[in-house]
C-alpha positions in Angstrom: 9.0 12.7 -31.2 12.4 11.6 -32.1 15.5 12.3 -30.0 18.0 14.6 -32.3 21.3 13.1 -33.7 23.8 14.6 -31.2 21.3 13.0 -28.4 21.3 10.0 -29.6 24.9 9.6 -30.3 25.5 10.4 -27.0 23.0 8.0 -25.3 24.4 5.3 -27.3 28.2 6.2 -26.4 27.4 6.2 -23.1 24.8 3.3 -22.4 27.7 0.8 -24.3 30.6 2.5 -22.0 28.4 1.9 -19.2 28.0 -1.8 -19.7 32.2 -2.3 -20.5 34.8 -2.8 -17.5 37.5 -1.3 -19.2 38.4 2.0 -20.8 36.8 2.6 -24.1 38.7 3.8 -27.0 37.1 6.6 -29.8 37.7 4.3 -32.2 36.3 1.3 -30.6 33.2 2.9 -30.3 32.7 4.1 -33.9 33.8 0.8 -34.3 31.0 -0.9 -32.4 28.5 1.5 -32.6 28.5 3.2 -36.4 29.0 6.4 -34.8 31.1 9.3 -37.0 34.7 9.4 -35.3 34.8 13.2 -35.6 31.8 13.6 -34.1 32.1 11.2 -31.5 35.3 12.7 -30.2 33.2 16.0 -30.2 31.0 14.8 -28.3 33.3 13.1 -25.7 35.3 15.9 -24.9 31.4 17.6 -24.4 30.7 14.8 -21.7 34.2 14.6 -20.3 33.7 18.9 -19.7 30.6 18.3 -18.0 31.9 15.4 -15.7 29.9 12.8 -16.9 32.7 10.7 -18.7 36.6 10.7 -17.5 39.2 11.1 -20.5 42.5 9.0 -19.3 44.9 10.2 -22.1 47.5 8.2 -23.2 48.3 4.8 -25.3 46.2 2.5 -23.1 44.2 5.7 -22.9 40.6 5.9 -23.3 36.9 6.9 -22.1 34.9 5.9 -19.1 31.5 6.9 -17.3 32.8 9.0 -14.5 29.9 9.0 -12.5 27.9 5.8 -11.2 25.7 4.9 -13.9 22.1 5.1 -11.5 22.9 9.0 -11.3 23.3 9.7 -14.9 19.8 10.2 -16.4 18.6 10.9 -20.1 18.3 14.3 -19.0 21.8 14.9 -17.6 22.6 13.6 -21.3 20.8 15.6 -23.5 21.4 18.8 -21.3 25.0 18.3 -22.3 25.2 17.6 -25.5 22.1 20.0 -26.8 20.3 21.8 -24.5 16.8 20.7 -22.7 14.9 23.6 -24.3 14.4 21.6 -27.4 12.2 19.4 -25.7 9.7 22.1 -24.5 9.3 24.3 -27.2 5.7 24.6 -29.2 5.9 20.9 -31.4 4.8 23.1 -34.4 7.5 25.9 -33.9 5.4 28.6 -32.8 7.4 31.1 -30.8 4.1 32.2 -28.8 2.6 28.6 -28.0 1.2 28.5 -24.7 -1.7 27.8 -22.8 -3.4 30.8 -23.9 -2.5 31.4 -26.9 -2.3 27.7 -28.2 -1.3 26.2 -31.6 -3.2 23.7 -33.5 -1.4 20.5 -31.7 -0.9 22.0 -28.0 -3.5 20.7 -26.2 -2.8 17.0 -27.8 1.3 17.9 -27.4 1.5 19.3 -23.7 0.1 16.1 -22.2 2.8 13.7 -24.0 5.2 16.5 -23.9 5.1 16.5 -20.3 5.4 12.6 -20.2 8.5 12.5 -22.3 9.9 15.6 -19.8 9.2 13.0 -16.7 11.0 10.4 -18.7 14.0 11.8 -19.2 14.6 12.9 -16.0 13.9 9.2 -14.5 15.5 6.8 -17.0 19.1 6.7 -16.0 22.0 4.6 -17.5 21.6 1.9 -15.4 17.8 1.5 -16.6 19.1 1.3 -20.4 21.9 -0.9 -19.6 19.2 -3.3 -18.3 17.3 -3.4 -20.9 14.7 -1.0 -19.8 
């Protein structure tokens, strides 16, 4: 499974503010990461609402990680930006997938499913800033 657009626009932001010492500019990261300004700036102010980045306005103005970096995980991320729902629906898009009343894949999803749930809760910024 592959982590949706707005995710990983947002992971990417972050993980690159994470690892500066200075504030971070909009257009620095577009710059540096190939990341749509407009979007970007959408999805800044998102992170900035939530508390996970700090917006310092101004001309030396800029963007940093508000929070320290071992507290902010892939799912405090994602929960932001697109909602965690997304990553436990039916992988087929069947309304009704459950246990008993499974689709085709869930017995072969819900294992891996539930790995990539643990994951994102435990991989923080400070893990991706290290490399893994």
């Amino acid at each position: 499974m592959r982590l949706y657009k707005t995710s990983e626009y947002a992971i990417r932001a972050l993980t690159y503010m994470s690892l500066q010492d200075s504030l971070v500019s909009v257009r620095r990261l577009h710059e540096e990461l190939g990341i749509p300004r407009k979007y970007l700036a959408m999805l800044l102010h998102k992170l900035a609402r939530a508390g996970l980045v700090e917006s310092i306005q101004g001309v030396r103005g800029g963007y940093r990680i508000a929070l320290p970096r071992e507290r902010i995980t892939l799912a405090d991320i994602i929960e932001v930006v697109e909602g965690l729902e997304n990553y436990q629906r039916c992988i087929l898009g069947y309304p009704q997938c459950s246990d008993e009343h499974p689709c085709p894949l869930h017995r072969f999803w819900k294992r891996h499913r539930d790995e990539l749930w643990k994951l994102i809760h435990e991989v923080t910024l400070a893990d991706l800033a290290a490399g893994g």
